[in-house]
C-alpha positions as CSV (number, residue, x, y, z in Angstrom):
1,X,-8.9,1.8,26.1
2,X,-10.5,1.5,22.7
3,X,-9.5,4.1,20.1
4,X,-11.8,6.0,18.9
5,X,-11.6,5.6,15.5
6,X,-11.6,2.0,15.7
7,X,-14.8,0.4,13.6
8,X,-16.4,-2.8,13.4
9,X,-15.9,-4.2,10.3
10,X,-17.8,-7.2,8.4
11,X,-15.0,-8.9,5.8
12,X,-16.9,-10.6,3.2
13,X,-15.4,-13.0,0.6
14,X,-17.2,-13.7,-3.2
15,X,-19.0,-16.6,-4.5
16,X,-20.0,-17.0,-8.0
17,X,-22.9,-18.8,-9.3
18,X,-24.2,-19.8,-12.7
19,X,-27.7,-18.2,-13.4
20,X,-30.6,-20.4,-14.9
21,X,-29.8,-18.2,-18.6
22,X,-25.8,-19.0,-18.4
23,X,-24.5,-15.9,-16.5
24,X,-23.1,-15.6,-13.7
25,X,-24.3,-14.1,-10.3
26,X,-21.8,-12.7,-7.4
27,X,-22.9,-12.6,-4.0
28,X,-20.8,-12.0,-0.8
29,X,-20.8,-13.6,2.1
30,X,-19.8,-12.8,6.0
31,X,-15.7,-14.6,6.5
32,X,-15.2,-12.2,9.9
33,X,-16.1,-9.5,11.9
34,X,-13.0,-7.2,12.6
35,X,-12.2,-4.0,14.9
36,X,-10.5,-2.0,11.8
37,X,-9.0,1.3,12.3
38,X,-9.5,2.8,8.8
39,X,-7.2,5.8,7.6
40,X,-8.7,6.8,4.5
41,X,-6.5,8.7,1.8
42,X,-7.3,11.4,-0.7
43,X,-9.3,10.5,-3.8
44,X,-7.2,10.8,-7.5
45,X,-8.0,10.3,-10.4
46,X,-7.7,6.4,-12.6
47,X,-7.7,6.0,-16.1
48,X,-8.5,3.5,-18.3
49,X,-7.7,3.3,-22.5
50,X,-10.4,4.9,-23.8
51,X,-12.0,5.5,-20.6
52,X,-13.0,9.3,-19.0
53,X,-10.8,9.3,-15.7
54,X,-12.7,8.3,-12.5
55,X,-12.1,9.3,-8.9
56,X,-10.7,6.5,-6.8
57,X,-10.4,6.7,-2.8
58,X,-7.6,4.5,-1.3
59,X,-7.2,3.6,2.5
60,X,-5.6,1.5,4.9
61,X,-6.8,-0.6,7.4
62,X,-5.2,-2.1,10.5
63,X,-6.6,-4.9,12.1
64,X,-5.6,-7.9,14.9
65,X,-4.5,-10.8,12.1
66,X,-7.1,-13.2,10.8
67,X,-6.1,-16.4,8.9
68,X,-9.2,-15.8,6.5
69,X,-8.3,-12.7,5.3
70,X,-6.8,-12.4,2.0
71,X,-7.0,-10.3,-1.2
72,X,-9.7,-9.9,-3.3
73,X,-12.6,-9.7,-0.6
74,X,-14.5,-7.1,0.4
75,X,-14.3,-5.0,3.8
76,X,-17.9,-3.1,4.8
77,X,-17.4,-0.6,6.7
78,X,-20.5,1.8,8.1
79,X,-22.0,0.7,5.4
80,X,-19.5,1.4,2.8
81,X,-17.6,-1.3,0.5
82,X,-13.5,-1.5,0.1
83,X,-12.0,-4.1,-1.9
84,X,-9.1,-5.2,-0.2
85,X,-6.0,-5.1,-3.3
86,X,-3.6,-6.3,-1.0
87,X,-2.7,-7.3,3.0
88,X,0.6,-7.9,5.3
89,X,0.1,-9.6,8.4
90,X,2.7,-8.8,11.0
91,X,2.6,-5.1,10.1
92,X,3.2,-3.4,12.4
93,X,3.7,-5.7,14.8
94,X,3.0,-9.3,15.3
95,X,-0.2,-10.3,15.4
96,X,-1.6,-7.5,13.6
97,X,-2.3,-6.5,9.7
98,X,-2.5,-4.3,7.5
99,X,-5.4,-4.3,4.5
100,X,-4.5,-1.8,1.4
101,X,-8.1,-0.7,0.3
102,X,-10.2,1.0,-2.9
103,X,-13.3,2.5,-2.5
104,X,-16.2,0.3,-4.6
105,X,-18.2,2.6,-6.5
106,X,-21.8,3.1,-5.0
């Protein structure tokens, strides 16, 4: 039986290129499609020096392991973008991991 609050997730990994005026561009691109159960936490409030505090949302996400996965990408989620800060495979159980997520501001 499939949980109900399981989602299909696309987890997307950066590229950067050198525009034709020096900069650089970021785009993402597709690495997998994953069944994520996302538990999303309550937002609180970051601060940078010399910064007015922003709201940040945290969540986790448990999904079956996948050897691409790693920190720094980007998981979408109905439409909505979480950097991934961190992930443990084998959590909790073998086979499985976990993805520690942050809301990307839209």
């Amino acid at each position: 039986m499939i949980s109900a609050t399981r989602r299909l997730a696309s987890l997307q990994a950066a590229a950067e290129t050198e525009t034709a005026f020096g900069g650089r561009s970021r785009v993402w691109s597709e690495v997998a499609t994953v069944w994520v159960d996302l538990r999303e936490g309550g937002p609180r409030e970051t601060t940078e020096a010399d910064q007015q505090p922003q709201l940040a949302v945290s969540a986790e996400a448990e999904a079956r392991d996948h050897p691409s996965a790693a920190a720094g990408q980007r998981l979408v989620v109905s439409g909505d973008g979480w950097r991934v800060l961190r992930l443990i495979r084998g959590i909790p159980k073998p086979g499985r991991m976990t993805l520690y997520l942050e809301k990307e501001p839209s």
